[in-house]
PyMOL CGO cylinders between C-alpha atoms (Angstrom):
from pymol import cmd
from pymol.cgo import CYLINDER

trace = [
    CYLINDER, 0.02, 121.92, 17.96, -2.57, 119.73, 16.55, 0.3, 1, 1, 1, 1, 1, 1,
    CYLINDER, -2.57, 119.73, 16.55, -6.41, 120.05, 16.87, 0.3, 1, 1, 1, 1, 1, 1,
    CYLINDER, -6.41, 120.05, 16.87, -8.13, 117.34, 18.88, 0.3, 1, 1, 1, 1, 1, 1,
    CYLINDER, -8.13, 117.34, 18.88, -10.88, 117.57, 16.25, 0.3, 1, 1, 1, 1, 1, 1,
    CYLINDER, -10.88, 117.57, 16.25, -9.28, 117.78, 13.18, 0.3, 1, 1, 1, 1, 1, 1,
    CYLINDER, -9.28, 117.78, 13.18, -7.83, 114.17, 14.59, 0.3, 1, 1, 1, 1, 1, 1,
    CYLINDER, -7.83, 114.17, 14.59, -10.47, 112.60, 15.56, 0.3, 1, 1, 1, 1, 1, 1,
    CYLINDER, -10.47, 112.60, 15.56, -12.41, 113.22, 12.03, 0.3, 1, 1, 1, 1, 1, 1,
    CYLINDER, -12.41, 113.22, 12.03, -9.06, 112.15, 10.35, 0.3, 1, 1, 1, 1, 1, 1,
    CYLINDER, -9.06, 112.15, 10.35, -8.67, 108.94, 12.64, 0.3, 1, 1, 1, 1, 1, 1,
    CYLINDER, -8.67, 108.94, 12.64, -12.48, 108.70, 11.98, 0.3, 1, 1, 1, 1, 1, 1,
    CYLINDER, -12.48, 108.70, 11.98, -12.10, 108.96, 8.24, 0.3, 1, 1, 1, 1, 1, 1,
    CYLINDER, -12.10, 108.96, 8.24, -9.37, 106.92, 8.43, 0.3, 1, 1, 1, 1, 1, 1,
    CYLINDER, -9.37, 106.92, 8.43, -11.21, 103.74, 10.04, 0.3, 1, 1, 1, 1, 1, 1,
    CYLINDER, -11.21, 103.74, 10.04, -13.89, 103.96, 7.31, 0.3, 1, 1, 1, 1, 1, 1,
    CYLINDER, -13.89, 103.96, 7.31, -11.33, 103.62, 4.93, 0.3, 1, 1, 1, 1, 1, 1,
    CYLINDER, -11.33, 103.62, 4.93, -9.55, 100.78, 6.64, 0.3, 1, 1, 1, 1, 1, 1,
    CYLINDER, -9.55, 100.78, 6.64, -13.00, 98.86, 6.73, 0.3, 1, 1, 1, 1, 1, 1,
    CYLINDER, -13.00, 98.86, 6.73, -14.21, 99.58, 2.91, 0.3, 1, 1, 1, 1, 1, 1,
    CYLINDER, -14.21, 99.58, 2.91, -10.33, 98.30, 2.35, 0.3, 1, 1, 1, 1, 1, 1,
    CYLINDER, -10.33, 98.30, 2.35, -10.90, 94.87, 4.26, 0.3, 1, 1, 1, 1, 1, 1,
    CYLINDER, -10.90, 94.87, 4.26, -14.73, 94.31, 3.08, 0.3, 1, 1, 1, 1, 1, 1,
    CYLINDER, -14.73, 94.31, 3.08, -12.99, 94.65, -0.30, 0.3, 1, 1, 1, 1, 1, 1,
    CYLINDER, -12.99, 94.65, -0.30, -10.61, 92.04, 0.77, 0.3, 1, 1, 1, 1, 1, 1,
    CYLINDER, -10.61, 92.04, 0.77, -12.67, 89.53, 2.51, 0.3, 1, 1, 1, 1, 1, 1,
    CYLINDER, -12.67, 89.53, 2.51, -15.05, 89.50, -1.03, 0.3, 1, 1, 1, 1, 1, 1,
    CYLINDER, -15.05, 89.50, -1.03, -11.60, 89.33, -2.94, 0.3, 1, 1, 1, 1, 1, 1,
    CYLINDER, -11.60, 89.33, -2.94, -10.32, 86.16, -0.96, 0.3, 1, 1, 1, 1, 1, 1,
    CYLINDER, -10.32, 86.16, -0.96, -14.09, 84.37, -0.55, 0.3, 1, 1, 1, 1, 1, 1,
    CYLINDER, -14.09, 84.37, -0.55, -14.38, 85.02, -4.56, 0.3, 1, 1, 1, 1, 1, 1,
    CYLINDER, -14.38, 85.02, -4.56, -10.78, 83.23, -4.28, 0.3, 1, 1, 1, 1, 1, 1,
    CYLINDER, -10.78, 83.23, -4.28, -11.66, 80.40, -2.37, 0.3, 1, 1, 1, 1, 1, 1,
    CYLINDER, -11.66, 80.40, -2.37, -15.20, 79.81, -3.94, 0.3, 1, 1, 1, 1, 1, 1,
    CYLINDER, -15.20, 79.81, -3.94, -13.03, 79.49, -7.25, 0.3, 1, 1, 1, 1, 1, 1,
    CYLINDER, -13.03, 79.49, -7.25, -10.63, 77.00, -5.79, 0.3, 1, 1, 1, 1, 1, 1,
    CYLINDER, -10.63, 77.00, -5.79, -13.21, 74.96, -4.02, 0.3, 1, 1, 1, 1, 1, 1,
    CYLINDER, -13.21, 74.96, -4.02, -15.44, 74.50, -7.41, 0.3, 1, 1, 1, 1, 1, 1,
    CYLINDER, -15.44, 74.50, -7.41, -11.75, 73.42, -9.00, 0.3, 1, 1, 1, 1, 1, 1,
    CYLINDER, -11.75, 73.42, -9.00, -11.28, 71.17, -6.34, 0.3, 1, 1, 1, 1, 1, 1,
    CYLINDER, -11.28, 71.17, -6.34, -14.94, 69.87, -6.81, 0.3, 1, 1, 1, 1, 1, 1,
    CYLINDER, -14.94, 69.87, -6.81, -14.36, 69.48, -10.34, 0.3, 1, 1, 1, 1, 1, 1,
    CYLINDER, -14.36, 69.48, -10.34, -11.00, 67.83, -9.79, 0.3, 1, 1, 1, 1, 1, 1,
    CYLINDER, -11.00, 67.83, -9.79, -12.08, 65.17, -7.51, 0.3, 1, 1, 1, 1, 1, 1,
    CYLINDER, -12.08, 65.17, -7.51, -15.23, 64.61, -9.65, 0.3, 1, 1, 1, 1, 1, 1,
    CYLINDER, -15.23, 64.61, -9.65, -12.82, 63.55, -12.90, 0.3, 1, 1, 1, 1, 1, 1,
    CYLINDER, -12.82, 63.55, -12.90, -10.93, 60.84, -11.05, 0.3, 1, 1, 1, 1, 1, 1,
    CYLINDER, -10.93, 60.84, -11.05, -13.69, 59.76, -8.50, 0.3, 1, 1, 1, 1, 1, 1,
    CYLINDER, -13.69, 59.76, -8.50, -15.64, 59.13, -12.09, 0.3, 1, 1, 1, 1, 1, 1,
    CYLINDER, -15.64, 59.13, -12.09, -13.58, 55.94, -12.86, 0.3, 1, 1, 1, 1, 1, 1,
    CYLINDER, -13.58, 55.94, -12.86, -12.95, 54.53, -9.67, 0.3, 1, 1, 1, 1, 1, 1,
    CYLINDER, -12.95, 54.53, -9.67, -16.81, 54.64, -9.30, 0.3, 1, 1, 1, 1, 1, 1,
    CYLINDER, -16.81, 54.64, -9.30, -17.07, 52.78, -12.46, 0.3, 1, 1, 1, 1, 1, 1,
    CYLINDER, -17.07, 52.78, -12.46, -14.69, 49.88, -11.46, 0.3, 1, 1, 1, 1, 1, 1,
    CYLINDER, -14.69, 49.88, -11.46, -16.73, 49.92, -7.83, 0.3, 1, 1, 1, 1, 1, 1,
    CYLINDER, -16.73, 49.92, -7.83, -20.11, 49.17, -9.95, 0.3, 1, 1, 1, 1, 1, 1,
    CYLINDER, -20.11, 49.17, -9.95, -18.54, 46.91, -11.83, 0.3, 1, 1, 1, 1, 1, 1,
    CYLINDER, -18.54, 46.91, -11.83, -16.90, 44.80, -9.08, 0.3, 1, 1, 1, 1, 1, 1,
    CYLINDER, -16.90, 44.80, -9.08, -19.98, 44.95, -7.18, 0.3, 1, 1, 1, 1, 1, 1,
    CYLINDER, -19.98, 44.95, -7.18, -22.02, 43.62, -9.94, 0.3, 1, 1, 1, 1, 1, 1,
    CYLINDER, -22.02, 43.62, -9.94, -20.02, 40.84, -10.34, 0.3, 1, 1, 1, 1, 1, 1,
    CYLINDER, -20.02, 40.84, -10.34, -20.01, 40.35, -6.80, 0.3, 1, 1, 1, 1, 1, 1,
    CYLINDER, -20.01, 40.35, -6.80, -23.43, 40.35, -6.33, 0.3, 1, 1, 1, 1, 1, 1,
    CYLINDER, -23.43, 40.35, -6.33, -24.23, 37.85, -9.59, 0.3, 1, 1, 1, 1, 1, 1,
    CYLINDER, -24.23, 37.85, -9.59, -21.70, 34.88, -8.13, 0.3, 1, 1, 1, 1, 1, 1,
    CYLINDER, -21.70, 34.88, -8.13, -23.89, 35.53, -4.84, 0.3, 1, 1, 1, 1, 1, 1,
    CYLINDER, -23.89, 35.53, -4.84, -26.90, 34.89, -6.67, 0.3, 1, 1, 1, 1, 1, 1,
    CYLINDER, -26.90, 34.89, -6.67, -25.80, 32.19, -8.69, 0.3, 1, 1, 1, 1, 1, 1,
    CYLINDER, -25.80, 32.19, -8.69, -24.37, 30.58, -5.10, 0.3, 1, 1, 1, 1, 1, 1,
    CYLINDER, -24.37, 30.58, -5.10, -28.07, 31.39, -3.53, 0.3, 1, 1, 1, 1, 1, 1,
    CYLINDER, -28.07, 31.39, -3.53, -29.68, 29.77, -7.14, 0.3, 1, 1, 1, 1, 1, 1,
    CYLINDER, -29.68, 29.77, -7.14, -27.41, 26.56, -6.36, 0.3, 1, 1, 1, 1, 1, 1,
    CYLINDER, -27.41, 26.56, -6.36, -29.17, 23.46, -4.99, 0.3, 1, 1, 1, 1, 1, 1,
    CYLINDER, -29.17, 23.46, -4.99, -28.10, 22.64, -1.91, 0.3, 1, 1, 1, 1, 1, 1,
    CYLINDER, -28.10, 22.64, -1.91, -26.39, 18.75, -1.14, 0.3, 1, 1, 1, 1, 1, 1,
    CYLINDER, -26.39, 18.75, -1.14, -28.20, 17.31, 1.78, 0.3, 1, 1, 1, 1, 1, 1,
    CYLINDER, -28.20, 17.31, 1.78, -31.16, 20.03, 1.78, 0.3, 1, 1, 1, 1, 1, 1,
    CYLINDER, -31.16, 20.03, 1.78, -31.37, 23.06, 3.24, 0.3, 1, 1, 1, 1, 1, 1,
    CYLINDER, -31.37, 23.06, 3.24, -30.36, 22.55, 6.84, 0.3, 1, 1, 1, 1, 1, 1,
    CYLINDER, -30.36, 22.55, 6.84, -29.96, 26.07, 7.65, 0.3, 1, 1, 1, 1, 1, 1,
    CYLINDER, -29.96, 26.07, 7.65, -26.17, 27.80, 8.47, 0.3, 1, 1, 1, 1, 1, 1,
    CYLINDER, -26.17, 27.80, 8.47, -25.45, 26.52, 11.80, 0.3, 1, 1, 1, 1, 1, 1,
    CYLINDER, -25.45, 26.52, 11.80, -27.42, 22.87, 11.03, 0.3, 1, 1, 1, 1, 1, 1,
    CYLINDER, -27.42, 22.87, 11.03, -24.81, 22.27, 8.05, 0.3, 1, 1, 1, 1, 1, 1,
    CYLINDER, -24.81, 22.27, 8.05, -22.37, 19.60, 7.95, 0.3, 1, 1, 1, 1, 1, 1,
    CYLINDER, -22.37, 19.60, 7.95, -19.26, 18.93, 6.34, 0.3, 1, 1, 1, 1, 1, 1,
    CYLINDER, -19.26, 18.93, 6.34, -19.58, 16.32, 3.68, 0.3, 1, 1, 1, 1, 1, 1,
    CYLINDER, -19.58, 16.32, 3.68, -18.15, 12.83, 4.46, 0.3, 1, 1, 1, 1, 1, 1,
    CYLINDER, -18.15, 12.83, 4.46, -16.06, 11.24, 2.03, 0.3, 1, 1, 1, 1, 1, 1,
    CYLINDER, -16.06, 11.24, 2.03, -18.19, 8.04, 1.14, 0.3, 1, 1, 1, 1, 1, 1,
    CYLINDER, -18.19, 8.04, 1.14, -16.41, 4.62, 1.01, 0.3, 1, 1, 1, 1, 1, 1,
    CYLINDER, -16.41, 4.62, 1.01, -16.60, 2.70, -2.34, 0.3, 1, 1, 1, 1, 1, 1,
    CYLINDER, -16.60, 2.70, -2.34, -18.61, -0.77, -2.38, 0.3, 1, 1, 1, 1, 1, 1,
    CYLINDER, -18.61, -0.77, -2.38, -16.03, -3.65, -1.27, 0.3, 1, 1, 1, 1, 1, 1,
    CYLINDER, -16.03, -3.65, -1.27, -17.89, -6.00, -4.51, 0.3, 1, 1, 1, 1, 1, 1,
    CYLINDER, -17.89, -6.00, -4.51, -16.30, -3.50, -6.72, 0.3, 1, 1, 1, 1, 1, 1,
    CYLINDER, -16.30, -3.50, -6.72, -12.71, -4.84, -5.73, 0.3, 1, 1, 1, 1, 1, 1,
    CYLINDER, -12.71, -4.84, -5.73, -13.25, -8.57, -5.78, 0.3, 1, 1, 1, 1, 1, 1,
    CYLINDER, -13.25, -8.57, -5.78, -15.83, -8.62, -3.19, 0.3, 1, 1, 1, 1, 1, 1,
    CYLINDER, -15.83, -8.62, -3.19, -14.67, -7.63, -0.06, 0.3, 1, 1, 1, 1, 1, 1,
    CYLINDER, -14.67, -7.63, -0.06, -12.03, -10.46, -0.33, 0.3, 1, 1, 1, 1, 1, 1,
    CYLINDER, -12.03, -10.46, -0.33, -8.88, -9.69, 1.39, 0.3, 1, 1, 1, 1, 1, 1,
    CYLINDER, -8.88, -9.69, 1.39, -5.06, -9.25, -0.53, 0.3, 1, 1, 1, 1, 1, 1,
    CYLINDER, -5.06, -9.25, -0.53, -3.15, -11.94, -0.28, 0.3, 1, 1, 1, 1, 1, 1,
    CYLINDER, -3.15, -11.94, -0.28, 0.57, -12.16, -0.52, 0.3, 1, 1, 1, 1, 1, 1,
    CYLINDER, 0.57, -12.16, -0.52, 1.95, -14.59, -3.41, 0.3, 1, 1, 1, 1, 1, 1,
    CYLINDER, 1.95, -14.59, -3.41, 5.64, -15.99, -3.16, 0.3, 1, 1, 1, 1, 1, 1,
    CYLINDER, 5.64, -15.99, -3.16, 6.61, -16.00, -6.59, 0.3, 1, 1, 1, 1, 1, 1,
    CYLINDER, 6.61, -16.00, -6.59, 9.51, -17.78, -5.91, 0.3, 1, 1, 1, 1, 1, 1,
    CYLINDER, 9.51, -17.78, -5.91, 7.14, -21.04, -4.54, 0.3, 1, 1, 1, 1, 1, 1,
    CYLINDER, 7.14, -21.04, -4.54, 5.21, -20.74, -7.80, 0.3, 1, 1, 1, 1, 1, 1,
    CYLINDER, 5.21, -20.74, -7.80, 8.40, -20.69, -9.73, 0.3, 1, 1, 1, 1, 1, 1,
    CYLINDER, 8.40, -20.69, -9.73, 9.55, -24.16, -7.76, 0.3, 1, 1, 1, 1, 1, 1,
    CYLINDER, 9.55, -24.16, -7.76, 6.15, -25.33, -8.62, 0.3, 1, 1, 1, 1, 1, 1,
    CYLINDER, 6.15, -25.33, -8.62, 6.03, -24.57, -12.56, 0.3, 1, 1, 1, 1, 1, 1,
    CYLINDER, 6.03, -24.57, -12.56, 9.90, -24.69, -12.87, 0.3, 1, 1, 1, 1, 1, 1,
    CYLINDER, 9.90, -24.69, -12.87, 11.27, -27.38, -14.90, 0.3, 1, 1, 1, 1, 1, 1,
    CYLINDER, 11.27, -27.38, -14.90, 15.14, -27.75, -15.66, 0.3, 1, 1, 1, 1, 1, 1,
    CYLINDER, 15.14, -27.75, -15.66, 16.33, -28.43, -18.77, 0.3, 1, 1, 1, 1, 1, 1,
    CYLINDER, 16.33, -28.43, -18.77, 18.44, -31.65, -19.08, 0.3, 1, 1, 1, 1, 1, 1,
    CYLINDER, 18.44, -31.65, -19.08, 19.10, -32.03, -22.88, 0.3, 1, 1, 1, 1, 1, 1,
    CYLINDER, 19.10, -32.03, -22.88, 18.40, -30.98, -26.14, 0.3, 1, 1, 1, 1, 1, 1,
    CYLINDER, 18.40, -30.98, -26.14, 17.75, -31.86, -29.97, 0.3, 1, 1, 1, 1, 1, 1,
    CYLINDER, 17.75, -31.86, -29.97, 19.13, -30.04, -32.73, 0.3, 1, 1, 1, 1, 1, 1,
    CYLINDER, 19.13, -30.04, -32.73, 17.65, -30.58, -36.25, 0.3, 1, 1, 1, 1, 1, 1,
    CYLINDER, 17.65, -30.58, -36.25, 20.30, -31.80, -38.63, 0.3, 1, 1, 1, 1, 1, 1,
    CYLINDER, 20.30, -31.80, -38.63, 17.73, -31.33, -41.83, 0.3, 1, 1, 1, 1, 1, 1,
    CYLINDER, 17.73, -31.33, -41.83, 15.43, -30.32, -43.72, 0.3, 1, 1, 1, 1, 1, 1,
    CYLINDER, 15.43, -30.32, -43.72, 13.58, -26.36, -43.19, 0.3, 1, 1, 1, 1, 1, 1,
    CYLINDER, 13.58, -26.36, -43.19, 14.78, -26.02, -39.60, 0.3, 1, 1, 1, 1, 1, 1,
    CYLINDER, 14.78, -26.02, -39.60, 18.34, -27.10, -40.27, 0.3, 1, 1, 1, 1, 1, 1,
    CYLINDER, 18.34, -27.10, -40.27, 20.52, -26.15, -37.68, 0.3, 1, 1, 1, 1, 1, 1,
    CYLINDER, 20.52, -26.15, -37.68, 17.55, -24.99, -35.06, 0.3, 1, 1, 1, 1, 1, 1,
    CYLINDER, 17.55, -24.99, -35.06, 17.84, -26.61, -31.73, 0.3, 1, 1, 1, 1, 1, 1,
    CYLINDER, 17.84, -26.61, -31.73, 14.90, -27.26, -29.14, 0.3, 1, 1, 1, 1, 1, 1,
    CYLINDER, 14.90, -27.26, -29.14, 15.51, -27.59, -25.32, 0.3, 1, 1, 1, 1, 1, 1,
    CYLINDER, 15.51, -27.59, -25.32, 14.72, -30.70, -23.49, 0.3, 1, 1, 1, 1, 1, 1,
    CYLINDER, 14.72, -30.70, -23.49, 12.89, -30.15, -20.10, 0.3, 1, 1, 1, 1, 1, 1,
    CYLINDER, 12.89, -30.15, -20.10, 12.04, -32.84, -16.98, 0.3, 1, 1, 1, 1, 1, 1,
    CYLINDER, 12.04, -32.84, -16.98, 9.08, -35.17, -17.90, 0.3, 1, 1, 1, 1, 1, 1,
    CYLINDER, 9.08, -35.17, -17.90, 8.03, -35.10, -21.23, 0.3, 1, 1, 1, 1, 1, 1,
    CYLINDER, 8.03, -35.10, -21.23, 8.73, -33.78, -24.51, 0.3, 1, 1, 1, 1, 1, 1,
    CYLINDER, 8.73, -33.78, -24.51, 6.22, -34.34, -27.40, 0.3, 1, 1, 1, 1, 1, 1,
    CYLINDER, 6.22, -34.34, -27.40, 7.53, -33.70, -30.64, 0.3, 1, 1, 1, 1, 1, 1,
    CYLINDER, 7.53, -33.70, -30.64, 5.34, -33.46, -34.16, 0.3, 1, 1, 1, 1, 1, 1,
    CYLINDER, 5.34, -33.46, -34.16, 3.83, -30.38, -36.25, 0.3, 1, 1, 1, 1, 1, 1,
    CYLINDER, 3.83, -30.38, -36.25, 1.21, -29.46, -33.93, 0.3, 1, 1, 1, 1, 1, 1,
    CYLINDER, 1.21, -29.46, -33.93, 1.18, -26.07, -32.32, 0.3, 1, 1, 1, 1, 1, 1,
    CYLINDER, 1.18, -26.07, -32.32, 1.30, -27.34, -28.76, 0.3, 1, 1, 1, 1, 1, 1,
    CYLINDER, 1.30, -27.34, -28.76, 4.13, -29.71, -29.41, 0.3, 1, 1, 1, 1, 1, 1,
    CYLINDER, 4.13, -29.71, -29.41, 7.14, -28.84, -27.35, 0.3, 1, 1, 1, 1, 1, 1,
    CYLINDER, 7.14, -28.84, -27.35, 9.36, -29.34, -30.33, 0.3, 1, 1, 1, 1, 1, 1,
    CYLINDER, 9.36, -29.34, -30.33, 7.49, -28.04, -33.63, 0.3, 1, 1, 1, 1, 1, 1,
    CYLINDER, 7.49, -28.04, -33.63, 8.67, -29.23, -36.70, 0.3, 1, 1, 1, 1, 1, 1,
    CYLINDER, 8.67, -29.23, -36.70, 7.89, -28.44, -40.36, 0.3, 1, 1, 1, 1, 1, 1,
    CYLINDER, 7.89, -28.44, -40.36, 7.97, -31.64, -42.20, 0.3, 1, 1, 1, 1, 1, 1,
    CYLINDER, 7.97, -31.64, -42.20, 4.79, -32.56, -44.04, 0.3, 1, 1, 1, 1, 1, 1,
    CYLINDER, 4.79, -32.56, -44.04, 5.81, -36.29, -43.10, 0.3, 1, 1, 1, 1, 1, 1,
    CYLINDER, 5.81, -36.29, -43.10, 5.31, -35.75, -39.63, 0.3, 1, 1, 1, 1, 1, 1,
    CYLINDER, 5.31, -35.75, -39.63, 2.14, -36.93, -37.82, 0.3, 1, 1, 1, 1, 1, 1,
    CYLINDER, 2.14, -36.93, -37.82, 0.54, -33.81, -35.71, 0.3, 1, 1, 1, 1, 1, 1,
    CYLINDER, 0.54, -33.81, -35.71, 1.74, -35.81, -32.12, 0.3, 1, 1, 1, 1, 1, 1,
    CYLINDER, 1.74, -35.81, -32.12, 4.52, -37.62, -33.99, 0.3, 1, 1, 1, 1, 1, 1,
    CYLINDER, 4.52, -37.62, -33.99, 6.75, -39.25, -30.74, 0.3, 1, 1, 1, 1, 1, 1,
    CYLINDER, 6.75, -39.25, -30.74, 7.67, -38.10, -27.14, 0.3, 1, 1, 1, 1, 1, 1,
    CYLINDER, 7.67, -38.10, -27.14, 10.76, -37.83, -25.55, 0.3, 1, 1, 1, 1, 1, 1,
    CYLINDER, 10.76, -37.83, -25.55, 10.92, -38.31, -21.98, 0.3, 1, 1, 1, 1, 1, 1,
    CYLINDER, 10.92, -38.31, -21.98, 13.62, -38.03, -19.14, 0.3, 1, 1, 1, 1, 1, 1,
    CYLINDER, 13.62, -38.03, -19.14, 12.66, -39.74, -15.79, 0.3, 1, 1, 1, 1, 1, 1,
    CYLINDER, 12.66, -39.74, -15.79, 15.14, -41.00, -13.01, 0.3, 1, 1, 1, 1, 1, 1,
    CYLINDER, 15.14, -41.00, -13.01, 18.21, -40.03, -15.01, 0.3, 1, 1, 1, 1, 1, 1,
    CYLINDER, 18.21, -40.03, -15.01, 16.96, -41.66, -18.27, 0.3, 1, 1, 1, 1, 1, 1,
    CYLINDER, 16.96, -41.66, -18.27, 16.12, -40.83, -21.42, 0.3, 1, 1, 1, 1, 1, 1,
    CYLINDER, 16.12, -40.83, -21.42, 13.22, -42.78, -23.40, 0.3, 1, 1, 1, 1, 1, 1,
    CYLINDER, 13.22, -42.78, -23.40, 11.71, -41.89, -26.49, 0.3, 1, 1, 1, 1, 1, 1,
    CYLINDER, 11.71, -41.89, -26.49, 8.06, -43.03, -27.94, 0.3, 1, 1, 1, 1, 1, 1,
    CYLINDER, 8.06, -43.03, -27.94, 6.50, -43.60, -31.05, 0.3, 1, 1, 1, 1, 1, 1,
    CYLINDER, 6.50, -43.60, -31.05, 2.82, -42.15, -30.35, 0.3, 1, 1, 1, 1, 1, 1,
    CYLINDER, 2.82, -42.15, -30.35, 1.39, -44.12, -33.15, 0.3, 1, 1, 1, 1, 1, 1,
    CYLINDER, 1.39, -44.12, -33.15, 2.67, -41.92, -36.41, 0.3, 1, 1, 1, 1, 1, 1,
    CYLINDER, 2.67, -41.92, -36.41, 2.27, -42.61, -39.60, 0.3, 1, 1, 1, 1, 1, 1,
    CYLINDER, 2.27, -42.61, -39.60, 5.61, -42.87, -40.69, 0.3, 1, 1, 1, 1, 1, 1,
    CYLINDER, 5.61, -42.87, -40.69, 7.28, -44.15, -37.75, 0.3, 1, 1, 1, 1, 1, 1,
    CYLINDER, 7.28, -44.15, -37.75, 10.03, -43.09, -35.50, 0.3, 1, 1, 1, 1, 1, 1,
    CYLINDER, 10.03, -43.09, -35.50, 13.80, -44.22, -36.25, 0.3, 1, 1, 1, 1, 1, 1,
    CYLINDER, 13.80, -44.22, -36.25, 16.80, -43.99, -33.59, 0.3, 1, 1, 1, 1, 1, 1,
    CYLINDER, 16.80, -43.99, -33.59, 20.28, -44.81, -35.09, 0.3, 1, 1, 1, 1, 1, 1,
    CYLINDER, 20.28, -44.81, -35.09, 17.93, -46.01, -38.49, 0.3, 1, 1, 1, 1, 1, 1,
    CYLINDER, 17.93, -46.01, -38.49, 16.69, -48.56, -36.90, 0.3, 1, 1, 1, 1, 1, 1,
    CYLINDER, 16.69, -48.56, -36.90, 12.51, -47.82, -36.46, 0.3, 1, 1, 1, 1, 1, 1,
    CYLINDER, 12.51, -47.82, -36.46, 11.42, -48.41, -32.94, 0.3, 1, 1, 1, 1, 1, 1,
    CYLINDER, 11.42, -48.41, -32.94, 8.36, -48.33, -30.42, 0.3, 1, 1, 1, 1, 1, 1,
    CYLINDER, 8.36, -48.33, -30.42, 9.62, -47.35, -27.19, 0.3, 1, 1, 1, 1, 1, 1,
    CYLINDER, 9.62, -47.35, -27.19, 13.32, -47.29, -26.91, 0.3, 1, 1, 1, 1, 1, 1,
    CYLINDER, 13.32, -47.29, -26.91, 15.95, -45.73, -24.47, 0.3, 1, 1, 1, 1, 1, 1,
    CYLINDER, 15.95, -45.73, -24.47, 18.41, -43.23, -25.42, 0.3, 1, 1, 1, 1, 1, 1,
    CYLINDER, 18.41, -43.23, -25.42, 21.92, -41.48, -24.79, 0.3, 1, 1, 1, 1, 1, 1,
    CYLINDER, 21.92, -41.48, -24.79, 24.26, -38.27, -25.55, 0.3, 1, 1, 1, 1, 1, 1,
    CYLINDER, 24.26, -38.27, -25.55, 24.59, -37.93, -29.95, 0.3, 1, 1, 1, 1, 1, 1,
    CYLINDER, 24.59, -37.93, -29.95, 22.16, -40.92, -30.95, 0.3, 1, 1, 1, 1, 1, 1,
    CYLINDER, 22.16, -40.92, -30.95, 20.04, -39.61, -33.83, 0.3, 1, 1, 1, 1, 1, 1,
    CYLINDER, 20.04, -39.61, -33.83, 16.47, -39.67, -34.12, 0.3, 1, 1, 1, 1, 1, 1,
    CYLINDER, 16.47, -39.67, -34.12, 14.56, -39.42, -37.31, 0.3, 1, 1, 1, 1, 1, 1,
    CYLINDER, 14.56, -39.42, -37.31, 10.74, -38.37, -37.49, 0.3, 1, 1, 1, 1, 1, 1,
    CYLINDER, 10.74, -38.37, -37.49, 9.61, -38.57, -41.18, 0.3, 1, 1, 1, 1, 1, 1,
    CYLINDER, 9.61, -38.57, -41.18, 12.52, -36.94, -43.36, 0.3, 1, 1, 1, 1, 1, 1,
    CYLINDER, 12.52, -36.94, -43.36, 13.76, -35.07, -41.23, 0.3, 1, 1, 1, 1, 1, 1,
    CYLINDER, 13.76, -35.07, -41.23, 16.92, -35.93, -38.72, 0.3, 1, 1, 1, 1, 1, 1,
    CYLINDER, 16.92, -35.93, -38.72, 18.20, -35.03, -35.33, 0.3, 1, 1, 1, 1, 1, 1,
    CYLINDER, 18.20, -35.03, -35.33, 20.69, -35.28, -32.86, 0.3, 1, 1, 1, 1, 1, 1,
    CYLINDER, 20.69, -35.28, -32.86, 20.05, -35.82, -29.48, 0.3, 1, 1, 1, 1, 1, 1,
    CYLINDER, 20.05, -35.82, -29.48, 22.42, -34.30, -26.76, 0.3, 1, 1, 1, 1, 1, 1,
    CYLINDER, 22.42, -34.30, -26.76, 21.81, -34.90, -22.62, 0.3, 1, 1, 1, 1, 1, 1,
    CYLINDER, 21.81, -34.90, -22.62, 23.38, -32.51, -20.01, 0.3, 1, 1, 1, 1, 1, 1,
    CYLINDER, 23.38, -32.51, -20.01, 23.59, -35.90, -17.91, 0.3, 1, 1, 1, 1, 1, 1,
]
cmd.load_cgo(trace, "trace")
């Protein structure tokens, strides 16, 4: 039979060892957790370091295009935010795109009637450098000689610069002597103004041609 106080000095005893056992315990696990929180502190200092170094640096950047935006003139003056307004585009001066004149539509095929002349024969050169060359004949008049702006340009030294003229009106042929030197010859025979048909020859100076008409 047990002894009421014998068990209430053991259960007594008992308790004091229970709490020594859990004080020992709660130091044990705070020791524990102070370790793991200065880890953790540690941790999150380590890879909070570089992130905070790429904040600063974004931030500087961020903040010198600001002031470089602020340093910037302003277009129109400084109007304040809500009194700006978006720019216009500006229209060039008309004078700079033949004076404010307006476009005007050109029928190329009226100029071509205009400036258009048919050919109705032709000359081929039966001596001399140009043997074998062959000039066209157009409506009107053809001057022939060694000058640049002759329609038929020949070589020959004997040749006066405006030597003759050829010229086809009303379905005839007629060719000139413009006052050369050296004359103008059709079939040999040296003329002044003389009419002319298909293969009669023509000679300016020495040098001979044929005449051919598409009539």
């Amino acid at each position: 039979m047990s002894n009421p106080i014998v068990d209430f000095f053991r259960n007594l005893g008992q308790q004091r060892v229970d709490a020594a056992v859990n004080s020992v315990n709660a130091k044990k696990m705070g020791a524990i957790a102070k370790a793991k929180s200065g880890a953790a502190k540690e941790f999150n200092k380590a890879i909070n370091a570089p992130v905070k170094a790429a904040k600063d640096a974004a931030g500087g950047a961020k903040k010198a295009v600001a002031d470089k935006a602020k340093d910037k003139p302003k277009e129109g003056g400084d109007m304040g935010w809500f009194g700006r307004k978006k720019a216009e585009p500006v229209d060039e001066p008309a004078e700079e795109y033949g004076g404010g004149e307006k476009t005007v539509a050109i029928n190329l095929n009226d100029i071509n009637r205009s400036t258009f002349k048919p050919v109705v024969g032709w000359v081929v050169v039966l001596s001399g450098e140009l043997r074998g060359r062959d000039f066209r004949l157009v409506d009107g008049k053809n001057t022939m000689g060694t000058a640049a702006d002759c329609d038929v340009v020949l070589t020959d030294p004997y040749l006066s610069s405006k030597h003759s003229v050829i010229r086809h009106e009303n379905g005839t042929f007629t060719v000139s002597d413009l006052d050369s030197t050296n004359g103008t010859f059709v079939n040999d025979r040296r003329i002044s103004r003389m009419d002319i048909i298909d293969n009669d020859k023509i000679r300016l100076g020495r040098t001979e041609l044929k005449f051919k008409s598409l009539e």
